[in-house]
Backbone bond lengths (Angstrom), bond angles and torsions (degrees), N, CA, C in turn:
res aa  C-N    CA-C-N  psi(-1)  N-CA   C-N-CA  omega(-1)  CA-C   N-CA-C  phi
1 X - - - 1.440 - - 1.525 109.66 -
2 X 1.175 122.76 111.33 1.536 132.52 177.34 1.311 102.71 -84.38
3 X 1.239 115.10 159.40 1.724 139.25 154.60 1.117 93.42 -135.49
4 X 1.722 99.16 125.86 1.333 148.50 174.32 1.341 110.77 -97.58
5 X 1.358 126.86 95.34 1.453 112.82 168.93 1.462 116.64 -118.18
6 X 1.546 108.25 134.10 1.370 97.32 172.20 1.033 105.96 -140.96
7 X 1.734 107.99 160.53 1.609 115.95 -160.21 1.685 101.84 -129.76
8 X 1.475 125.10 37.48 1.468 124.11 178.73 1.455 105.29 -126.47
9 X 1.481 112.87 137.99 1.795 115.17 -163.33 1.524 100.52 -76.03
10 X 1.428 129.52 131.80 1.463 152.63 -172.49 1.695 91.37 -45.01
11 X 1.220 121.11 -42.55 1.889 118.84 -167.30 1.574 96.33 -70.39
12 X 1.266 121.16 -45.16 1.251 107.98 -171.11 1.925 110.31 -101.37
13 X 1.081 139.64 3.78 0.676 119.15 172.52 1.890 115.12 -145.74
14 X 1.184 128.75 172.41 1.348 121.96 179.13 1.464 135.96 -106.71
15 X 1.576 99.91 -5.73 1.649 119.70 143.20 1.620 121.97 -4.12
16 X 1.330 97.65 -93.12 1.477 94.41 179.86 2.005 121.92 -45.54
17 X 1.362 91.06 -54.70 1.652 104.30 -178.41 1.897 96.22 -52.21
18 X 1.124 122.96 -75.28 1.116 118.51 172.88 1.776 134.72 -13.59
19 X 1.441 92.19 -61.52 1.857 122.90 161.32 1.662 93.30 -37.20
20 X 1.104 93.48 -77.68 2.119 110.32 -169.20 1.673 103.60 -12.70
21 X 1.582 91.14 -64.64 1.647 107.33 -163.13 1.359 114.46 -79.23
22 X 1.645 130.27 -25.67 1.271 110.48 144.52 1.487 136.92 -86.70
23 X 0.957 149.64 17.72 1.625 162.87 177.81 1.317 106.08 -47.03
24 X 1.219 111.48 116.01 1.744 110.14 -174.48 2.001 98.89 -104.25
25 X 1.437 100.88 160.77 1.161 94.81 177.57 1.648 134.12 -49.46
26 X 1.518 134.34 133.04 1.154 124.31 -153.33 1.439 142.51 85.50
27 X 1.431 89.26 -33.18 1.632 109.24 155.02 1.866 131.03 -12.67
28 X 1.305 149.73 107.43 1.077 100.94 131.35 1.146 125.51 -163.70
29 X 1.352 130.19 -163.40 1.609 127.78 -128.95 1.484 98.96 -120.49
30 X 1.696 113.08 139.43 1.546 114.28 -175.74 1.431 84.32 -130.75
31 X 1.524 109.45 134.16 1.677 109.22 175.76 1.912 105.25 -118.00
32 X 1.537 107.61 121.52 1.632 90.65 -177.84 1.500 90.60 -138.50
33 X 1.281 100.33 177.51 1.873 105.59 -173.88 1.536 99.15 84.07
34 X 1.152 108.90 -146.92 1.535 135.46 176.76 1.485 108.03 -62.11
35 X 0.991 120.91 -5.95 1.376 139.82 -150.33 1.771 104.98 -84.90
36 X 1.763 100.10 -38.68 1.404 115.43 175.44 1.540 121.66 -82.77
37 X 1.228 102.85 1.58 1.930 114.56 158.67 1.403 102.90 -66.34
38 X 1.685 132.31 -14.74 1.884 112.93 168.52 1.312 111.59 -74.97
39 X 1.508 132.63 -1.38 1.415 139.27 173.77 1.390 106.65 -63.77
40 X 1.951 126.53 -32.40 1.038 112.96 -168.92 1.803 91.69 -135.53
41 X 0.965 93.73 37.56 1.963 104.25 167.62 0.895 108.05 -85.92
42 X 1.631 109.92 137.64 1.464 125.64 -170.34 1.672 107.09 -115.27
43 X 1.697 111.26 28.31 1.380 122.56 175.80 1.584 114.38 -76.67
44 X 1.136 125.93 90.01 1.624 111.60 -173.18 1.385 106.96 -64.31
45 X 1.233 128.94 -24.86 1.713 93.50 178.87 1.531 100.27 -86.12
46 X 1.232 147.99 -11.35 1.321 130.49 -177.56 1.768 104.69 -95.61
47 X 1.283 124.25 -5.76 1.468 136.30 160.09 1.952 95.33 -75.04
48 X 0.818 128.86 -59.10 1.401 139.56 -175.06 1.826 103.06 -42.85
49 X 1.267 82.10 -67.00 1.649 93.97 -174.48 1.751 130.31 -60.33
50 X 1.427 96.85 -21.81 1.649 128.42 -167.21 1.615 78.38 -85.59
51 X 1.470 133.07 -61.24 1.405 120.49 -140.85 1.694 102.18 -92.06
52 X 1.673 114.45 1.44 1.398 119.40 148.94 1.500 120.05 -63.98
53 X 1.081 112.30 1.55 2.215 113.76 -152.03 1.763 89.58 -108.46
54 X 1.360 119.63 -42.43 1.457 116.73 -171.57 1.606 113.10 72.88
55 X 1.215 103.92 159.25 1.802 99.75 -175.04 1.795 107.60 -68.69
56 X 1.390 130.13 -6.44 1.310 128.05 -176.76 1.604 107.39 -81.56
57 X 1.026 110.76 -30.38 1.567 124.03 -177.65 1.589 114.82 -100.26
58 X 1.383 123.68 9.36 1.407 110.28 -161.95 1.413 100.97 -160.17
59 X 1.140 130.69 118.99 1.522 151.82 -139.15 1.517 116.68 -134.05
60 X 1.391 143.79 147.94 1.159 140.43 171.97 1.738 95.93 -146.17
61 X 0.991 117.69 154.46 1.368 130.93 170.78 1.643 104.38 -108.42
62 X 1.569 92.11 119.23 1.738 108.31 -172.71 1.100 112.77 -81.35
63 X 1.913 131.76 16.28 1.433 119.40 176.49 1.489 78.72 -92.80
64 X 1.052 137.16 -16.38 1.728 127.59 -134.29 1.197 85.81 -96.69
65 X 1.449 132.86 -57.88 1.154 146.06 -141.78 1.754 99.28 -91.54
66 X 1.229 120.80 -2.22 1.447 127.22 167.86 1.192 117.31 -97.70
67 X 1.006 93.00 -35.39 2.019 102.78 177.19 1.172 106.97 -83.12
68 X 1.321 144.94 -33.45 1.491 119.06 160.51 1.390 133.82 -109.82
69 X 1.779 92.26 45.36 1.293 104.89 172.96 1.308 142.22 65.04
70 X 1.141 116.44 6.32 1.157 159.64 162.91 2.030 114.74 -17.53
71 X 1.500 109.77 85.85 1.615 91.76 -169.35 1.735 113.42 -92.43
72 X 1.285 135.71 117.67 1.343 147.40 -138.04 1.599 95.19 -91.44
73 X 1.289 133.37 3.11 1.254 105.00 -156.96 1.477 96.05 -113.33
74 X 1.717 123.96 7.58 1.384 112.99 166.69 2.011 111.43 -106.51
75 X 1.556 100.23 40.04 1.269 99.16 -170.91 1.604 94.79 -96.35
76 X 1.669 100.10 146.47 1.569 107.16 -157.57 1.956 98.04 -121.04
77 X 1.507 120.61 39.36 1.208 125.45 176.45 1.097 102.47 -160.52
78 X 1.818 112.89 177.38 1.506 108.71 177.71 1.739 104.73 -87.27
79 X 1.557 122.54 -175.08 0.797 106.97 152.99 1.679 98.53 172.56
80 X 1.765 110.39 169.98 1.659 76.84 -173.22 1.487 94.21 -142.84
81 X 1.688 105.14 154.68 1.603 100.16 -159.62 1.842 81.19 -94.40
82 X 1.733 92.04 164.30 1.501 120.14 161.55 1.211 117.07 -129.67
83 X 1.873 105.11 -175.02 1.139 92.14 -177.95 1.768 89.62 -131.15
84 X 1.510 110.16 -162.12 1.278 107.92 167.11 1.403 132.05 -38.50
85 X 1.215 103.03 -52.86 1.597 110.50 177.66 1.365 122.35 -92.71
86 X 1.365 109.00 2.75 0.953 117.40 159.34 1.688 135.01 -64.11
87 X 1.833 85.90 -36.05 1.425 120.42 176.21 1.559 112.10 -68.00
88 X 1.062 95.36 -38.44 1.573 111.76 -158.75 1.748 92.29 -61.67
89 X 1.531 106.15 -48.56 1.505 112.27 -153.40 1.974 105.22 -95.84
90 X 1.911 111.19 1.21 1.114 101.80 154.58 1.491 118.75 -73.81
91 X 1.363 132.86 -28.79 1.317 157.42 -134.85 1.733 90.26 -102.61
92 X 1.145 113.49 -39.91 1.859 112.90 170.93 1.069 113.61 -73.80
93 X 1.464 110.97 -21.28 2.499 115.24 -178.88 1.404 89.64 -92.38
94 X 0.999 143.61 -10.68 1.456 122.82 -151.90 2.011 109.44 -126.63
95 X 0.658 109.60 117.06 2.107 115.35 174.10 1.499 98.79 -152.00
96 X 1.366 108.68 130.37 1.894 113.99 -7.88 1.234 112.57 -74.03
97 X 1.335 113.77 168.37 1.726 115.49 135.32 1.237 155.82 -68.94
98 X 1.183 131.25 92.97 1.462 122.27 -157.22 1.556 118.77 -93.53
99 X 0.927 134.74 132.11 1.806 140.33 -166.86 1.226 108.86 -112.71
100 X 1.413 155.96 77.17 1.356 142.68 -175.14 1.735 107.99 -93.24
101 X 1.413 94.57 116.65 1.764 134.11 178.45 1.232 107.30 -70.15
């Protein structure tokens, strides 16, 4: 079971989309930084692909998503916010760790 985290916004970079297409079973994905701009991405295949992941597989960090203002109610997948320690204690279920730069 990997954790995938990435912290670069879906418009500018191909990180996340990338992530999507390799994800092995069990997989899953924590997006923080800039990373929580795919909450209000208007990419349909990476909206497509996100609403395959379900809220068990697919993570946002809720300081991130406060600090850039972020309004939740046009989000078009599941997904489930954390917090720090929340983070901390996906990072103990999950080997390896994966970081995409």
């Amino acid at each position: 079971m990997t954790l995938h985290i990435i912290n670069k916004s879906p418009t500018n970079d191909r990180s996340l989309l990338d992530c999507l297409h390799s994800l092995g079973t069990g997989d899953t994905i924590l997006l923080i930084n800039d990373a929580v701009y795919a909450l209000c991405c208007e990419c349909k295949v990476t909206i497509g692909l996100l609403n395959q992941l379900g809220e068990e597989k697919l993570f946002f960090l809720e300081e991130d998503i406060e600090l850039r203002g972020i309004k939740l109610n046009q989000v078009e997948f599941d997904y489930t916010e954390i917090n720090y320690l929340e983070f901390v204690d996906l990072t103990t279920k999950h080997n390896p760790i994966l970081s995409w730069c």
